[in-house]
C-alpha positions as CSV (number, residue, x, y, z in Angstrom):
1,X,-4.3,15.3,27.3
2,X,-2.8,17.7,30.0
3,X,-3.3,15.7,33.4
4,X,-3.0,17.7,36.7
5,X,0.2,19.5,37.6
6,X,1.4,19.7,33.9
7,X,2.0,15.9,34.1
8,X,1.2,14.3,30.8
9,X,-0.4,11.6,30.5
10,X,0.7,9.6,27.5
11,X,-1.6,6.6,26.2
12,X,-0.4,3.6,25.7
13,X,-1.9,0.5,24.4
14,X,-3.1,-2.4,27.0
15,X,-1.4,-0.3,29.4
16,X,-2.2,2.1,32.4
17,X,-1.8,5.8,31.3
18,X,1.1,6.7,33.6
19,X,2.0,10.8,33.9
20,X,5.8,11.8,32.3
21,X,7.1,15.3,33.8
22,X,9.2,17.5,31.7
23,X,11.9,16.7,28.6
24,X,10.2,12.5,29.3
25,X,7.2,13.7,28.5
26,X,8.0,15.9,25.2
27,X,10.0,12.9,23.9
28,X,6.9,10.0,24.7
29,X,4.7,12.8,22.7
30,X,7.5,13.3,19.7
31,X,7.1,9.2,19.7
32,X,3.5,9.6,19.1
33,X,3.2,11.6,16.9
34,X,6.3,9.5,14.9
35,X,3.5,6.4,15.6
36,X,0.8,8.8,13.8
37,X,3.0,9.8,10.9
38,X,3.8,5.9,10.4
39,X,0.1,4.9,10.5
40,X,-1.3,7.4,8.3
41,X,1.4,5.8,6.0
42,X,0.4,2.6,6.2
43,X,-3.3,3.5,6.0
44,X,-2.8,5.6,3.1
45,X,-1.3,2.4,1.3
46,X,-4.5,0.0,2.5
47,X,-6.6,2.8,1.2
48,X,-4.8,3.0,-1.9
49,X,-4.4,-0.5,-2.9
50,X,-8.5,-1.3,-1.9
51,X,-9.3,1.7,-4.5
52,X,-7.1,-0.4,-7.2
53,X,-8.2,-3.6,-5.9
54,X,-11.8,-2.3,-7.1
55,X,-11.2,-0.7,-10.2
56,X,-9.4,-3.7,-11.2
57,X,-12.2,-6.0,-10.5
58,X,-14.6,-3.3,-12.2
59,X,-12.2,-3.7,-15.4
60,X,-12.1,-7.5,-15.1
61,X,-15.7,-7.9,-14.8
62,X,-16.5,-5.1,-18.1
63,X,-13.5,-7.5,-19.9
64,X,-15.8,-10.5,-19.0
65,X,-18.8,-8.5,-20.4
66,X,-20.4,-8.9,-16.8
67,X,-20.1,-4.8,-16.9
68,X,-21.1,-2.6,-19.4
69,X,-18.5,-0.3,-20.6
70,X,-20.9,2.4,-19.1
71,X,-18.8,2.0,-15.7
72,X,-16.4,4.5,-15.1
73,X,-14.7,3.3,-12.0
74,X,-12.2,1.2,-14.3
75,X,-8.5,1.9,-14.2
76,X,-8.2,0.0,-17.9
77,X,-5.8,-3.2,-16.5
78,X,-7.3,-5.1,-19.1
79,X,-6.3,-2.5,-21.8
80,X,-2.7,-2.2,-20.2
81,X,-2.4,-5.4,-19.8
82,X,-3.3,-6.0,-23.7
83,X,-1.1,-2.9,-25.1
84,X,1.7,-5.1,-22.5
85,X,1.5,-8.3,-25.1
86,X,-0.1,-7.2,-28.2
87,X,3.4,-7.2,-29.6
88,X,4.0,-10.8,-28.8
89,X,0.4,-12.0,-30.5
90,X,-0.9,-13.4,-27.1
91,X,-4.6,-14.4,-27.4
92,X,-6.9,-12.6,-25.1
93,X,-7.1,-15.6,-23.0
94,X,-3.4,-14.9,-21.6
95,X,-4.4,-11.5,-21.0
96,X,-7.6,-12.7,-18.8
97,X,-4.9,-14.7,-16.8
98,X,-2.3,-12.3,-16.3
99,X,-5.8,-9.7,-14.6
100,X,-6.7,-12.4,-12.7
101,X,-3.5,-12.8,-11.6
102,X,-2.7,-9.0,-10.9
103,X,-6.3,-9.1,-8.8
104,X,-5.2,-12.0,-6.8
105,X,-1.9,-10.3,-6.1
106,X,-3.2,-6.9,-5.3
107,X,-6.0,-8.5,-2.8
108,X,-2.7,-9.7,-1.5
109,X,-1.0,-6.4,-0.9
110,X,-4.4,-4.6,0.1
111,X,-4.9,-7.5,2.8
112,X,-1.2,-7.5,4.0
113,X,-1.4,-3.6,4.2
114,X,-4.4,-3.6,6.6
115,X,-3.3,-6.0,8.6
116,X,0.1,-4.2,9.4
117,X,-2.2,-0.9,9.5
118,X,-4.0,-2.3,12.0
119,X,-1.4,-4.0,14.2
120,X,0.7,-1.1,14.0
121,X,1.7,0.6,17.3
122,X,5.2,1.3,16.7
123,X,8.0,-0.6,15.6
124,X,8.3,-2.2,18.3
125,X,5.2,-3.6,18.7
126,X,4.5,-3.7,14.8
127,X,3.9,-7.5,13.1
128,X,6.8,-7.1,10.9
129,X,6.1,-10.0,9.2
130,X,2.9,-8.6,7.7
131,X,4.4,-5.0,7.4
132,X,7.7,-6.3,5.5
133,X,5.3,-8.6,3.2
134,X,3.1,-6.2,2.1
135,X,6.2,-4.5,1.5
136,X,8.1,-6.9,-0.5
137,X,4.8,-8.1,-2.5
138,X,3.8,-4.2,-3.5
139,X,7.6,-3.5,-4.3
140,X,7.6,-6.6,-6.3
141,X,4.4,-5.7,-8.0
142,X,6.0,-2.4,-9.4
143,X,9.3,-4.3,-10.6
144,X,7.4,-6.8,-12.4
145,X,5.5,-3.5,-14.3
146,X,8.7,-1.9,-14.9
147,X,10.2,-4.8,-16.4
148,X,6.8,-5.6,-18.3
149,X,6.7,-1.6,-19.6
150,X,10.1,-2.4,-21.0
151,X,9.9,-5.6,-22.5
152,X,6.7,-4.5,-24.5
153,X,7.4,-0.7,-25.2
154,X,4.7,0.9,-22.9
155,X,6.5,3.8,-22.0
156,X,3.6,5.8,-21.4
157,X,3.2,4.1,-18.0
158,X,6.8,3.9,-16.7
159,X,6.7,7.0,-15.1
160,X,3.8,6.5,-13.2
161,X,5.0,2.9,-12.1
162,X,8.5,4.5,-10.8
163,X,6.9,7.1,-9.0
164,X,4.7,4.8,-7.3
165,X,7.5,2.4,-6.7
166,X,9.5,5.4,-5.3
167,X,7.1,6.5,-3.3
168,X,6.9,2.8,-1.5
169,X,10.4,2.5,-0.8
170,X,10.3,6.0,0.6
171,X,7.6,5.0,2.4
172,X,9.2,1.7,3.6
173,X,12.4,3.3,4.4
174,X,10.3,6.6,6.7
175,X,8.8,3.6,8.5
176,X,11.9,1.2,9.8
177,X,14.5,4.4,9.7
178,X,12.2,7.2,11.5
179,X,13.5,6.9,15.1
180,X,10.3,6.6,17.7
């Protein structure tokens, strides 16, 4: 917002908005805007991993026959999960254990993802501990599918998981390296 005089007056969280004149004040709204790109990053990856938070627990509840297969809003874990260990014999009970545990884990990310979402006012001010978590846990997510797509033939989803897994360190990398 343009203040009198052509002073700009920058925002700044918990503090008073004080004017910046000239090359100051283009740099303090470059910084912004670096702030914005970061935080529609991270809420684009709290969006994203509620979205497959749900459909997982859609899937897991039609696997429990709580759901009827009617419901759409499944990704098909259950079915991945299956086409994962169907090689190896595993009973269906294992594959009940490994959803649970991919919901638990994802719940994980999508909480550690809001939180730094959230908290996030800059680098500087971020909660790294929360942002570099939810990093770590998501990153670790997708090598644990990779390896899983290889050990067990599913080729059909590698792609997807190394795009996805591409996209986070890319993401990861915008955030820490992307001077404010």
């Amino acid at each position: 917002m343009a203040a009198a005089n052509n002073h700009e007056m920058v925002p700044t969280p918990g503090r008073k908005q004080v004017p910046l004149e000239g090359e100051e004040a283009k740099t303090s709204m470059r910084t912004v805007a670096v702030i914005g790109l970061k935080r529609g990053v991270l809420l684009y990856w709290s969006l994203w991993f509620s979205v497959i938070l749900a459909t997982s627990v859609v899937h897991g509840l039609k696997a429990l026959g709580i759901l009827s297969e009617g419901w759409r809003f499944a990704f098909g874990d259950y079915k991945l999960i299956s086409s994962w260990t169907w090689i190896y014999g595993e009973p269906a009970g294992v594959h009940g254990f490994f959803l649970a545990t991919l919901v638990v884990c994802e719940a994980a990310i999508m909480v550690l993802f809001w939180r730094a979402f959230g908290k996030f006012h800059g680098l500087k001010n971020a909660d790294r501990r929360s942002l570099a978590a939810a990093f770590i846990l998501a990153l670790g997510l997708f090598v644990t599918f990779l390896v899983a797509d290889q050990v067990s033939s599913a080729y059909l989803y590698e792609g997807s998981h190394v795009r996805i897994f591409v996209a986070q360190v890319a993401s990861l990398l915008g955030i820490y390296l992307l001077p404010e």
